[in-house]
C-alpha positions in Angstrom: 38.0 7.7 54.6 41.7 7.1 54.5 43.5 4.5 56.9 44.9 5.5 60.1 48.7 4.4 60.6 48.7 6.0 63.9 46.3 4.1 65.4 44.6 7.1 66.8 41.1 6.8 65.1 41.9 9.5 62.9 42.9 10.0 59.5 46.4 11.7 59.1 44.9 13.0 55.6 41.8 13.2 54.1 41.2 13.6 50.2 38.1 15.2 48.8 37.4 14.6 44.9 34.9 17.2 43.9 34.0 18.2 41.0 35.2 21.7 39.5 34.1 24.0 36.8 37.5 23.6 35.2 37.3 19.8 35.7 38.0 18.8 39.3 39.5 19.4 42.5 41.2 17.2 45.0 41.2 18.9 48.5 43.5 17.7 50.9 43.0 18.2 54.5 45.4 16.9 57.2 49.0 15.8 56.6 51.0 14.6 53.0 53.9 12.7 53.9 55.5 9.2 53.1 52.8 7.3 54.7 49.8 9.5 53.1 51.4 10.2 49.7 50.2 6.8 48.5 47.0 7.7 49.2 47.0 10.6 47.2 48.6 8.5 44.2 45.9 6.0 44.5 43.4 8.9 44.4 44.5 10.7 41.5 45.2 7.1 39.4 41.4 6.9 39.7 40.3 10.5 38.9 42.4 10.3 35.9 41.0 6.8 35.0 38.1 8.4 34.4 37.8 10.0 30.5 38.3 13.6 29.8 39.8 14.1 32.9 42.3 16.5 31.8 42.2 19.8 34.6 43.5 19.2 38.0 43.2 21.6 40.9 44.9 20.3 44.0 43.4 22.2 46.5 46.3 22.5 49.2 44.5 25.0 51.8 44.0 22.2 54.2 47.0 20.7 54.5 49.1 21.2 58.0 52.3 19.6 56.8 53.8 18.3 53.2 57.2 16.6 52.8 59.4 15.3 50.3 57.4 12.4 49.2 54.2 14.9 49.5 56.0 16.9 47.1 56.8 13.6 44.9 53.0 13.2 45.0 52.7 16.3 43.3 55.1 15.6 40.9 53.3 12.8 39.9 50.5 14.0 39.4 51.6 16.7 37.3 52.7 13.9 35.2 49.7 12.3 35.0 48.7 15.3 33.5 50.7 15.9 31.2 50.4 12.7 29.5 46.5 14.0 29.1 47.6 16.5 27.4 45.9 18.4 30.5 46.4 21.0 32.9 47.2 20.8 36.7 47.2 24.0 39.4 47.5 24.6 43.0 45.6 26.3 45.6 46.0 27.7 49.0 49.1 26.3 49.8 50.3 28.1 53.0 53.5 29.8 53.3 55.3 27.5 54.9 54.8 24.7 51.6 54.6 28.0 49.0 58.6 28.6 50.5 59.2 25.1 49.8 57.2 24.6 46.5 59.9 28.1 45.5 62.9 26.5 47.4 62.5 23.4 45.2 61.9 25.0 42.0 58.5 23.2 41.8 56.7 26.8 41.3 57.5 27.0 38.1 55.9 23.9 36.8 53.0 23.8 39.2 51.3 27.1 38.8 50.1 28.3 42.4 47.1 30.3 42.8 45.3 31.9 46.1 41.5 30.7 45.7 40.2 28.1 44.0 38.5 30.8 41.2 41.5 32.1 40.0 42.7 28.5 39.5 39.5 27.9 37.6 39.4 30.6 35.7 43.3 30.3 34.5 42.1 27.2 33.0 39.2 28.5 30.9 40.5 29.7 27.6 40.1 32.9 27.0 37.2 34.0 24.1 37.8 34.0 20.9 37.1 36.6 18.8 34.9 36.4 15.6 36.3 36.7 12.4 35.9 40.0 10.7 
């Protein structure tokens, strides 16, 4: 469970790290903003710390508000990555953050997808074909 800043007794964000047929999913529920970004930084440092994590699905359905620094979050951890040599995609974003992930340019280098299978399945390569 993630600290509370408000005091309230609950968590302005929670993280899920579950494990993914393309390689693994974080699902955010809650809010991503300046406070709560670091939490998702922290996250992500220790799923990639892990070896052959190389697919990322951030699994945005959950989420009731994202600002800047949740969108520097994102950035980072397309970053991470890259330097994998990996892939990274996002999922359910509502329209309000899809507007804003358009708005910022940021759809074009995080690939946005409706449900988690089509995320999944843009990561599996495609078959090969045998040699004739």
């Amino acid at each position: 469970m993630n600290p509370d800043p408000s005091g309230s007794g609950q968590p302005t964000l929670v993280i899920l790290v579950l494990p993914s047929v393309a390689g693994v999913t974080v699902a955010l529920q809650g809010e991503l903003d300046m406070v709560t970004a670091s939490w998702l930084r922290q996250e992500l440092n220790q799923v990639f710390a892990e070896p052959g994590r190389k697919r990322l699905i951030l699994d945005l359905s959950g989420l009731t508000f994202c600002d800047s620094s949740g969108l520097g979050a994102m950035i980072g951890a397309y970053n991470q990555v890259q330097q994998t040599g990996g892939q990274i995609a996002l999922v359910g974003a509502q329209e309000r953050l899809r507007n804003l992930l358009v708005r910022t340019g940021l759809d074009r280098i995080l690939p946005h997808y409706r449900t988690l299978a089509e995320a999944e399945s843009a990561f599996t390569p495609p078959p090969s074909t045998p040699d004739i």
